[in-house]
C-alpha positions as CSV (number, residue, x, y, z in Angstrom):
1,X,129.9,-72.8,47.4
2,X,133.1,-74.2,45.2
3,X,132.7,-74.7,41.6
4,X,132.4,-77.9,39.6
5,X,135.1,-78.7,37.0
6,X,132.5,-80.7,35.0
7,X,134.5,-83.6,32.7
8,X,133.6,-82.5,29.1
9,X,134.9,-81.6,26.1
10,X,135.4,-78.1,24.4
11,X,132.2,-77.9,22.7
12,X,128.7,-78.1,24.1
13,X,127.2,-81.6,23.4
14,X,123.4,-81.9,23.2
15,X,121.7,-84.1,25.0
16,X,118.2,-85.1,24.6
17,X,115.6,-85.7,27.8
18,X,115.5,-89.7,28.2
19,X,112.4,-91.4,28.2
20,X,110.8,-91.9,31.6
21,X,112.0,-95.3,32.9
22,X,109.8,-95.1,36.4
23,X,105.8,-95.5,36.6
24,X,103.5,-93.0,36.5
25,X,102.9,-93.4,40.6
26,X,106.6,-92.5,41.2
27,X,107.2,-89.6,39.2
28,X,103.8,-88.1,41.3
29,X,105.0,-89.4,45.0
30,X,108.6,-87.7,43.9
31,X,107.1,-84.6,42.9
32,X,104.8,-84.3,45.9
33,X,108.1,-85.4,47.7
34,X,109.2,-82.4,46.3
35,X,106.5,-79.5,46.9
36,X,106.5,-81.2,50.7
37,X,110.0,-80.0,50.7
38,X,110.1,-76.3,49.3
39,X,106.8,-75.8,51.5
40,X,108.6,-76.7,54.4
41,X,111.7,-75.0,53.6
42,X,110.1,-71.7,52.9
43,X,107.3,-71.9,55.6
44,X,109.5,-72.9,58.4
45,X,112.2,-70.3,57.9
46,X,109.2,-67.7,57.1
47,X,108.2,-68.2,60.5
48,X,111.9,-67.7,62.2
49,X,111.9,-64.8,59.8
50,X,108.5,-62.8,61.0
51,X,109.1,-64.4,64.7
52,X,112.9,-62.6,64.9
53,X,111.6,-59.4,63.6
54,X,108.3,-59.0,65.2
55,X,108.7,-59.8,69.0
56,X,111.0,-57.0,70.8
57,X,112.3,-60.1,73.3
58,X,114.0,-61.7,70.1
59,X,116.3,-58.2,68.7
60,X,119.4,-60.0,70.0
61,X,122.6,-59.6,68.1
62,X,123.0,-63.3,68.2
63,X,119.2,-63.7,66.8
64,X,120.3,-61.1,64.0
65,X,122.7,-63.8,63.4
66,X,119.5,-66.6,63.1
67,X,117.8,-64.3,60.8
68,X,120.0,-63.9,58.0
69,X,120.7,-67.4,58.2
70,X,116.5,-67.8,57.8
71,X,117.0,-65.4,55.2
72,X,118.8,-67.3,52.8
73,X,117.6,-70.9,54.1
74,X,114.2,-69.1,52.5
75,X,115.6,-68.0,49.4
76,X,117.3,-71.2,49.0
77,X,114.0,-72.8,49.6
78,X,112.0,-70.8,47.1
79,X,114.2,-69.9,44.3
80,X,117.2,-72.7,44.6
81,X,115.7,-76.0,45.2
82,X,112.7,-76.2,43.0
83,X,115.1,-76.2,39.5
84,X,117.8,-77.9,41.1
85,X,115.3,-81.1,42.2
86,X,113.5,-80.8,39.1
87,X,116.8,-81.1,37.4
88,X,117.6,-84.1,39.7
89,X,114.1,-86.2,39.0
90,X,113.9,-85.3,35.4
91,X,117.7,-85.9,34.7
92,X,118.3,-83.1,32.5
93,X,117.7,-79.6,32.2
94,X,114.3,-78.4,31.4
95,X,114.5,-74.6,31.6
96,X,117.0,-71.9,29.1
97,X,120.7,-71.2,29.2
98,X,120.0,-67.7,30.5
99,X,117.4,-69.1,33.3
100,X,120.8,-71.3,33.8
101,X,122.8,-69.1,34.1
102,X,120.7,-67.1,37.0
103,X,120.3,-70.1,38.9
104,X,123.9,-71.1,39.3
105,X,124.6,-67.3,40.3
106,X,121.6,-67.3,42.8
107,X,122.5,-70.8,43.8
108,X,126.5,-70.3,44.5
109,X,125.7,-66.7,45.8
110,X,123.3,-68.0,48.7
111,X,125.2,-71.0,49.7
112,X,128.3,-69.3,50.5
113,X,126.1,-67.0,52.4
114,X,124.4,-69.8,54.6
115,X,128.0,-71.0,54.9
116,X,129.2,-67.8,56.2
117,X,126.3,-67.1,58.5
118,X,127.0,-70.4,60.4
119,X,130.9,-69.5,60.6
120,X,129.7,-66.1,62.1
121,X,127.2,-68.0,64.2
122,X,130.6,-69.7,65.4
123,X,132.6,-67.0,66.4
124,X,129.7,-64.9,68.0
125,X,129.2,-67.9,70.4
126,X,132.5,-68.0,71.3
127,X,133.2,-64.3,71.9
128,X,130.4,-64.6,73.5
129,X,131.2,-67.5,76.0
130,X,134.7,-66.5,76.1
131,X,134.9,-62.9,77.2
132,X,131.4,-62.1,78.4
133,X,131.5,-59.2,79.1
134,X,133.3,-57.3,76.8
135,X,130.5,-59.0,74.1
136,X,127.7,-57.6,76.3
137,X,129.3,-54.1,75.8
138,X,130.7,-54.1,72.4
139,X,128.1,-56.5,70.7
140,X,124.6,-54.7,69.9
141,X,121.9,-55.1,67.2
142,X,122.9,-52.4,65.3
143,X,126.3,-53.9,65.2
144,X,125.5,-57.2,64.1
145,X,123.4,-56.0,61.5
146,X,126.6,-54.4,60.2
147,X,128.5,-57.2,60.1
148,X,126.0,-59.4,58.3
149,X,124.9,-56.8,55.9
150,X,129.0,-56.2,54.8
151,X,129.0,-60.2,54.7
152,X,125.6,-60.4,52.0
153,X,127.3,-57.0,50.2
154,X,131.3,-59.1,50.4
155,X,129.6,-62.2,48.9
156,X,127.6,-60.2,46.6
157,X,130.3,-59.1,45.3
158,X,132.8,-61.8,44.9
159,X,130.1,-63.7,42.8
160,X,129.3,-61.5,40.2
161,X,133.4,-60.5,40.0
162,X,133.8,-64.5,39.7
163,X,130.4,-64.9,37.3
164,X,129.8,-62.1,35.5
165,X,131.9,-63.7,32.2
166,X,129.4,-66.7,32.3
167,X,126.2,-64.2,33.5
168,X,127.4,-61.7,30.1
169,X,128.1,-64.7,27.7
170,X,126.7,-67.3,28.9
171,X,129.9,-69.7,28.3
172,X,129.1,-73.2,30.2
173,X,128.3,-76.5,29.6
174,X,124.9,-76.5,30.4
175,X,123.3,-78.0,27.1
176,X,120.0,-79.8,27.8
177,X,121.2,-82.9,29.4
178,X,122.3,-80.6,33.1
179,X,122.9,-77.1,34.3
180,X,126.5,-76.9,35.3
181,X,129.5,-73.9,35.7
182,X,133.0,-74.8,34.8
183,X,135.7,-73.0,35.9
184,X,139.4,-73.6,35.8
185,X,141.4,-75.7,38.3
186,X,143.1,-72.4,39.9
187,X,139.4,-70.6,40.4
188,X,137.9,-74.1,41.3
189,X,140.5,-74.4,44.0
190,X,140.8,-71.2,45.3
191,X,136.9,-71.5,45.7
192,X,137.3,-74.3,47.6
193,X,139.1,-72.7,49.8
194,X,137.2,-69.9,50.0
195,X,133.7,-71.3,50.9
196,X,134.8,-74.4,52.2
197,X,138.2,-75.0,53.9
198,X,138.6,-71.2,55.7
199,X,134.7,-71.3,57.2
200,X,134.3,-74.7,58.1
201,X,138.3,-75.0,59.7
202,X,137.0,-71.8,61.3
203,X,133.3,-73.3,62.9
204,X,135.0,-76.7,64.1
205,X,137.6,-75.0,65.6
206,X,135.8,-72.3,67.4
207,X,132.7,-74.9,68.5
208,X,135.5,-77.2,70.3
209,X,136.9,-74.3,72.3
210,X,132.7,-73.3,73.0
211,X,133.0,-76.8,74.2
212,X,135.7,-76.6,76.6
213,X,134.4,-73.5,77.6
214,X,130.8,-74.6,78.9
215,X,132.6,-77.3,80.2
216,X,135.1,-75.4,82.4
217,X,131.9,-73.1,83.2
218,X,129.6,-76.2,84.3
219,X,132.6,-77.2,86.5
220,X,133.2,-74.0,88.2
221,X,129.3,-74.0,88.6
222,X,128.9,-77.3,90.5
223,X,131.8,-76.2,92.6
224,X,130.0,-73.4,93.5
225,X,126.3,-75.2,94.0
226,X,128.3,-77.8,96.3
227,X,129.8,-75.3,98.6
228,X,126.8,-73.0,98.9
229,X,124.3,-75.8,98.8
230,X,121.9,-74.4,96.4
231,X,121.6,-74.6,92.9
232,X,120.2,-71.0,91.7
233,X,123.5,-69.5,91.9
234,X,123.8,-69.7,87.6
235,X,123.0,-66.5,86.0
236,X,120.3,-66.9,84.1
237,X,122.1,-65.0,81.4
238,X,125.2,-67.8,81.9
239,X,122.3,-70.4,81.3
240,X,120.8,-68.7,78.0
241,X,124.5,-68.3,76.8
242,X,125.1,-72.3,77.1
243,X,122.2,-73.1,76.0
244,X,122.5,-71.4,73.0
245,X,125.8,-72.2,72.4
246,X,124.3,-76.0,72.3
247,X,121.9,-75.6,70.2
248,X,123.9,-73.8,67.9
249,X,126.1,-76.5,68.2
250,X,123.4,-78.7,67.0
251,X,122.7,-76.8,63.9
252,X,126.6,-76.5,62.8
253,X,127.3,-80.2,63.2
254,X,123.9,-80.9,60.9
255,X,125.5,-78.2,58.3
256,X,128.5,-80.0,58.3
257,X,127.3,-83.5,57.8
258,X,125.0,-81.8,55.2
259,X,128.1,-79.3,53.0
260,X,130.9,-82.3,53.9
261,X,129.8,-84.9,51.2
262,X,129.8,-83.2,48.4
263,X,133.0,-81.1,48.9
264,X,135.0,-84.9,49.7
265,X,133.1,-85.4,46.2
266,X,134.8,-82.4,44.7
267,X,138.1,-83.1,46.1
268,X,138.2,-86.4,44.8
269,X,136.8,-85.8,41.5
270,X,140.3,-83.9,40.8
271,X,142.1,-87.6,41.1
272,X,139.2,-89.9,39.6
273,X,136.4,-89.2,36.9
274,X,133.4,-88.0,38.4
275,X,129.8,-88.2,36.9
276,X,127.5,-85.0,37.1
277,X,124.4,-87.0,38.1
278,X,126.0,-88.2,41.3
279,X,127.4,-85.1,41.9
280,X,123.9,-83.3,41.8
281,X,122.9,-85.7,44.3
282,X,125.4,-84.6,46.9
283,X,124.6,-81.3,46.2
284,X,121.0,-82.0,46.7
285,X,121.9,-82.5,50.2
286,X,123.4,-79.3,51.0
287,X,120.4,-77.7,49.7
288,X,118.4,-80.3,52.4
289,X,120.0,-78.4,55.2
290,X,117.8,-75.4,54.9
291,X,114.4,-77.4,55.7
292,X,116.1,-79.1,58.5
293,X,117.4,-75.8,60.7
294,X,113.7,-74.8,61.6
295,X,113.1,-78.3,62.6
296,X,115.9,-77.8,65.1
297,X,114.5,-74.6,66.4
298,X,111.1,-76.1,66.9
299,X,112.4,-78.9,68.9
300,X,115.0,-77.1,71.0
301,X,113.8,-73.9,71.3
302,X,110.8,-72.9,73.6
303,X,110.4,-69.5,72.4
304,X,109.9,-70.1,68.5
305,X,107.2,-72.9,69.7
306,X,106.0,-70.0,71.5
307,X,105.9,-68.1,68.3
308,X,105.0,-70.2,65.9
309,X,101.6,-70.7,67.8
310,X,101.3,-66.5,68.2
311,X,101.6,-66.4,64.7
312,X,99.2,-69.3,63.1
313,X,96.6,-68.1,66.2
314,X,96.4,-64.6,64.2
315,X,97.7,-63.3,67.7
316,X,100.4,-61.1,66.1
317,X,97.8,-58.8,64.5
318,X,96.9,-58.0,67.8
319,X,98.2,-54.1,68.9
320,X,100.4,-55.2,71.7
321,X,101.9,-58.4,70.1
322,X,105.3,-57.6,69.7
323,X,105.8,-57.3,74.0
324,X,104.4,-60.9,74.4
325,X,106.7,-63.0,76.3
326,X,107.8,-65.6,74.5
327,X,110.7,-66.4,76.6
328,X,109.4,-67.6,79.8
């Protein structure tokens, strides 16, 4: 999540709240607009959440991967997007500097996560595709939930080395009228970089050699089918892998479209004026992408249909619930 080199001066103008120019009726539909969104963030990836830990058929390192994006799409959901929308329909910051200050570390800390979790989704996929079985025998659970728990504790890290100044002193331009960090042009573009330019340049790269790949596989598979006349000749694990790797494929381009905007907003707010209301707006939609990735899952994937209805049937208390075959 890159920084925003807000246009002010030195010293901290204060800006009062404006008077509400929209009817009464607005500001409620906007705000139940709102609470409809949370709820669905935070339900939806609660239910990929307790559905990836609870049934046994789900522990794939590949799922592990789904989780800990689920993870931070929830914390997103319930600690990110209820200031920043309120922020957004009130125009102007309602809460403290220190509550500020909190929000932009929670805020950039998670994003880069979710960013990072797609970019591993990426490279998982293609390993996967790519060299099949040398994945199936390097590749476990326990592995992947390495390499995601070093990526939360890397992250971690880097914002509270890259924060901790603003966190201690609490030296931004937030004032009353927004809640905004400024950093330098060197930090903001090495940021950039960081959680933009190396993660994204590594998912679109990766996802157009997945491409050729399940392309080249569907090929040799047809080939095959045509010669031995039948058509069950596919592994069933080939089938799960391209399946996966399209629906995964699904949810990247939808983070793109979603984290693309505002960063071509970024960019070009070094070479024109920018204002920080239509800024917030962009970044409102990056936020967005969490409630739409278990929206995805319920429309492509069987087995978290499967669970979803284990799970609001009370089913899961059951004894034996974690063996239930969600798969088939």
């Amino acid at each position: 999540m890159n920084f925003t080199a807000v246009n002010q001066t030195d010293d901290c103008y204060y800006y009062t709240c404006p008077e509400r120019l929209l009817s009464t009726s607005v500001y409620v539909f906007l705000y139940i607009a709102l609470i409809s969104v949370i709820l669905m963030t935070v339900c939806g990836n609660l239910l990929i959440i307790i559905s990836v830990c609870h049934f046994k058929q789900l522990h794939t390192p590949t799922n592990i991967l789904i989780l800990s994006m689920a993870v931070s799409d929830f914390l997103i959901g319930a600690f990110v997007m209820p200031p920043a929308y309120l922020q957004l329909i009130e125009s102007c910051w309602i809460f403290t500097r220190v509550f500020c200050a909190w929000y932009l570390f929670i805020a950039y800390f998670l994003t880069s996560i979710s960013i990072y979790n797609v970019a591993l989704i990426a490279v998982d996929r293609y390993f996967a595709l790519s060299m099949p079985f040398l994945y199936t025998k390097t590749v476990s659970v326990n592995t992947m939930c390495t390499v995601v728990l070093c990526d939360w504790g890397v992250w971690l890290s880097y914002n509270i080395a890259l924060q901790y100044p603003n966190l201690k002193s609490l030296d931004m331009a937030s004032c009353s009228k927004g809640c905004f960090h400024v950093v330098n042009d060197v930090w903001s573009t090495i940021d950039l970089v960081l959680s933009f330019v190396f993660p994204v340049s590594v998912i679109i790269i990766l996802y157009v050699l997945v491409f050729f790949i399940a392309k080249k596989h569907a090929t040799a598979i047809r080939e095959l089918n045509s010669h031995t006349r039948t058509s069950k000749n596919m592994p069933d694990s080939m089938k799960s892998e391209r399946k996966a790797a399209k629906v995964l494929g699904i949810v990247v381009s939808v983070f793109v479209a979603c984290l693309l905007p505002y960063n071509v907003y970024i960019v070009l707010g070094n070479l024109f004026e920018i204002e920080d209301e239509s800024l917030h707006k962009f970044l409102m939609l990056i936020y967005l992408n969490s409630t739409m990735n278990p929206v995805i899952y319920a429309v492509f994937y069987p087995w978290f249909r499967r669970s979803v209805k284990v799970i609001l049937t009370l089913q899961v208390f059951s004894n034996d619930s974690t063996s239930v075959n969600i798969l088939s």
